[in-house]
N, C-alpha and C positions, 0 to 999 in steps of 0.2 A: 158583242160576242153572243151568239146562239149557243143553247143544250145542245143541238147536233153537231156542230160545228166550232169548237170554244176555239182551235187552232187554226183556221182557214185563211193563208195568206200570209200563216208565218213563212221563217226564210229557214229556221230550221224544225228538224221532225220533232213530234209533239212528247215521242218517249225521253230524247233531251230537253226539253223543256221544262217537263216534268220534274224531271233529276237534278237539275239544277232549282227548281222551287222545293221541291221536299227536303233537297241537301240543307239549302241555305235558313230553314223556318224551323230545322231539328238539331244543327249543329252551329256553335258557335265560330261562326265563318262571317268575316266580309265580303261585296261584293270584288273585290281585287282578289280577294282567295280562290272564290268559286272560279275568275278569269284563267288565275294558276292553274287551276285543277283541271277544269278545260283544256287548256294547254295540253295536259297530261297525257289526254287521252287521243289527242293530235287535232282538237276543235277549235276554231279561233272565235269567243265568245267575249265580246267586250263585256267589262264587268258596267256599262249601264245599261246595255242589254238585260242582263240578267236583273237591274234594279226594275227594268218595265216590266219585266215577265212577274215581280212577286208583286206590283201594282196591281197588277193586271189580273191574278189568277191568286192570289193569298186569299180577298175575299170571297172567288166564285169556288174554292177550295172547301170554305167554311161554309157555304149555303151549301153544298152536294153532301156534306158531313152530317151536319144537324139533323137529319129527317132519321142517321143510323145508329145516333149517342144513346146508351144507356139511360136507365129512367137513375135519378139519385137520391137520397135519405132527405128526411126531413129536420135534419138537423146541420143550420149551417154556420159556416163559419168566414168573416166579412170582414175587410180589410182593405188600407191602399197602399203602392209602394210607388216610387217614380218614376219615371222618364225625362226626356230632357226633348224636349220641343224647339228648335230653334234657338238653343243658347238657354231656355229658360228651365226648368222644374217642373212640370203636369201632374198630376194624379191618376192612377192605374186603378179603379178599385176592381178588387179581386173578390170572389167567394170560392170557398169547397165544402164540398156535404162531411158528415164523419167518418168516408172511407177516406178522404184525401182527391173525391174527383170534383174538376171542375163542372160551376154551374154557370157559371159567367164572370161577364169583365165588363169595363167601363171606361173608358179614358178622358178625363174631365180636367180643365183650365182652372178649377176650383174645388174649394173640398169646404161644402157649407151643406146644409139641409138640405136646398134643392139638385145638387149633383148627388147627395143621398139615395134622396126620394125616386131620383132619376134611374139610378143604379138597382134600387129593390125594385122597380114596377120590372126594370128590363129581367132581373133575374126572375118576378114571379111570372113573365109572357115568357121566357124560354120552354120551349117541347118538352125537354128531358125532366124539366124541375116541377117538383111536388112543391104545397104550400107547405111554409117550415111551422113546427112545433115548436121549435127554438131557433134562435140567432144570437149568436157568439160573435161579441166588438170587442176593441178596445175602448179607451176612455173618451173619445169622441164625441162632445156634445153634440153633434150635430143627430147622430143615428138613434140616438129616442126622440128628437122630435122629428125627426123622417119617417118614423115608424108610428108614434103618435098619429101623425096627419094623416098616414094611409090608413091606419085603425079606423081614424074619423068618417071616412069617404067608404068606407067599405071593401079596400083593395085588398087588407089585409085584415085575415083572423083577429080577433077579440083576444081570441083564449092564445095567440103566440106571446111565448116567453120573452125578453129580451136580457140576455147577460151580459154584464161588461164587466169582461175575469181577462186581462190579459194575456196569463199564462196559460188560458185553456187555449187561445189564437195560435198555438207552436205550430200546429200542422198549417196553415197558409202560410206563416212568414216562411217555413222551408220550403214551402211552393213556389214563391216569390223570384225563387233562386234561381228556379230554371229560366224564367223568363227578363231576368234580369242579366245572365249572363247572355244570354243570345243578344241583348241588345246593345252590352257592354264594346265589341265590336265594331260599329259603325259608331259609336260619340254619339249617337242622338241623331232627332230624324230632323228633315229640312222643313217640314208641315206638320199642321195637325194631320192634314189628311195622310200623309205618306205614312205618319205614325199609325194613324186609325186600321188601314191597310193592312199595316207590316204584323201590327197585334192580331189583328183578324186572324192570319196563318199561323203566328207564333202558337197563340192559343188553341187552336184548334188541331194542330200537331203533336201539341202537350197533350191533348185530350186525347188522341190516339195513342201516344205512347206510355198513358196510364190504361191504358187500357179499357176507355169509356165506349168504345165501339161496339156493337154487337157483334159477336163470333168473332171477335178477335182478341188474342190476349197481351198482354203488354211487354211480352219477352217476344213475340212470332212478327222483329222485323221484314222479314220475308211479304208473311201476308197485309203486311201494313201497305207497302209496298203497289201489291195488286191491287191491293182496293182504293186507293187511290187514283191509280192507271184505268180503276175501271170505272171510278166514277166520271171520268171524262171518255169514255169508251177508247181507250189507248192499250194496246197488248203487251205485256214486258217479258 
C-alpha cells in the first residue's frame, strides 16, 4: 500500500471504506453488524471484507495520526488490562498522562519485567510523550525493577519518581473501558497479530475522540471525520 495510493484496486470507493473502519474502531459493533449496516444503505459488504479493510488500514490509520497528537504531561499513569488471543488472556499495558490522554499501549503474552521494560522504552520513543516526572502503578513487582534497569542504562531519569498507590490509577482503569468494550463484540481475536492490528485503530481513535489531536476537539465528530478522510486524501 503507497501514501499516494493506500486504495488502488480496491472494488469499493475509498470514502466507504473508510466509514466502515472508523465505524467499526469507534463504536462497539461486529463485523456481521457493520455487514447489517451496509445492507442499510443498499451496499453488499461482507463482513470479512470489512475484517481485511481494518487489517489492512487500522494500523496505516495510526502511523498518519502520530505525527498530529498532542504533546502530553509528565505525569503518568501505567497499567494492564486483557484481551483474549486465541482462546487464551494477553496483557494490554495501557498509560495516560494527568489529563486522562493516552501515551501508549503494548500488547504482550507476558506481564514480567521485560514486557515492563518493553512497554516504558516504547512509551519514552512515542513523539507526543515527554520524560515523566512521575509514574503511577499498581502493586506490580515487576514495574520498579523495569524501571530500575532503565534508571541503570540511562533510558530513564534518576530523579523520576515511582508510586505504587492504587487508588491514584482510577483514571486508566476508566480508560480501560472503552477499549475493552470495543473488543467485547467479536470474543477475542484469532492472532496476536490480528489482535496487534485491531488495538492499533482502537487506540488511536480513542486518542482522537479524547481529543489528543491537534485543532480538534473531542465533542467536533464532524471534524474528526475530515481529518481522517484527509489523511488518506479522500473528500467526504
Amino acid at each position: 500500500m503507497t501514501p499516494q495510493a493506500p486504495f488502488k484496486w480496491r472494488h469499493f470507493e475509498a470514502e466507504i471504506i473508510l466509514l466502515c473502519v472508523r465505524w467499526y474502531l469507534r463504536y462497539a459493533l461486529s463485523y456481521r453488524d457493520m455487514e447489517e449496516i451496509m445492507q442499510e444503505r443498499g451496499l453488499r459488504v461482507d463482513h470479512t471484507t470489512v475484517y481485511r479493510w481494518i487489517q489492512r488500514y487500522a494500523p496505516e490509520l495510526e502511523k498518519r495520526c502520530r505525527p498530529h497528537l498532542k504533546e502530553t504531561t509528565d505525569s503518568w499513569r501505567v497499567d494492564e488490562t486483557y484481551v483474549k488471543v486465541k482462546g487464551a488472556w494477553m496483557y494490554l499495558y495501557r498509560a495516560v498522562d494527568s489529563h486522562g490522554n493516552t501515551l501508549e499501549f503494548h500488547l504482550s503474552a507476558t506481564r514480567d519485567t521485560l514486557a515492563a521494560k518493553r512497554f516504558f522504552s516504547k512509551v519514552l520513543g512515542a513523539s507526543h510523550t515527554v520524560a515523566p516526572r512521575v509514574i503511577t502503578v499498581d502493586k506490580n513487582a515487576a514495574y520498579p525493577k523495569a524501571l530500575n534497569e532503565l534508571k541503570a542504562i540511562g533510558v530513564l531519569a534518576a530523579s523520576c519518581e515511582l508510586r505504587q498507590r492504587k487508588y491514584l490509577n482510577n483514571l486508566i482503569e476508566q480508560d480501560h473501558r472503552f477499549i475493552k468494550r470495543l473488543t467485547k463484540p467479536g470474543m477475542g481475536f484469532f492472532s496476536f497479530e490480528t489482535a496487534q492490528r485491531t488495538l492499533q485503530g482502537y487506540e488511536i481513535i480513542n486518542m482522537l475522540r479524547k481529543g489528543q489531536v491537534q485543532g480538534i476537539g473531542k465533542d467536533e465528530a464532524r471534524n474528526q471525520a475530515v481529518f481522517i478522510a484527509e489523511l488518506f486524501g479522500v473528500a467526504i
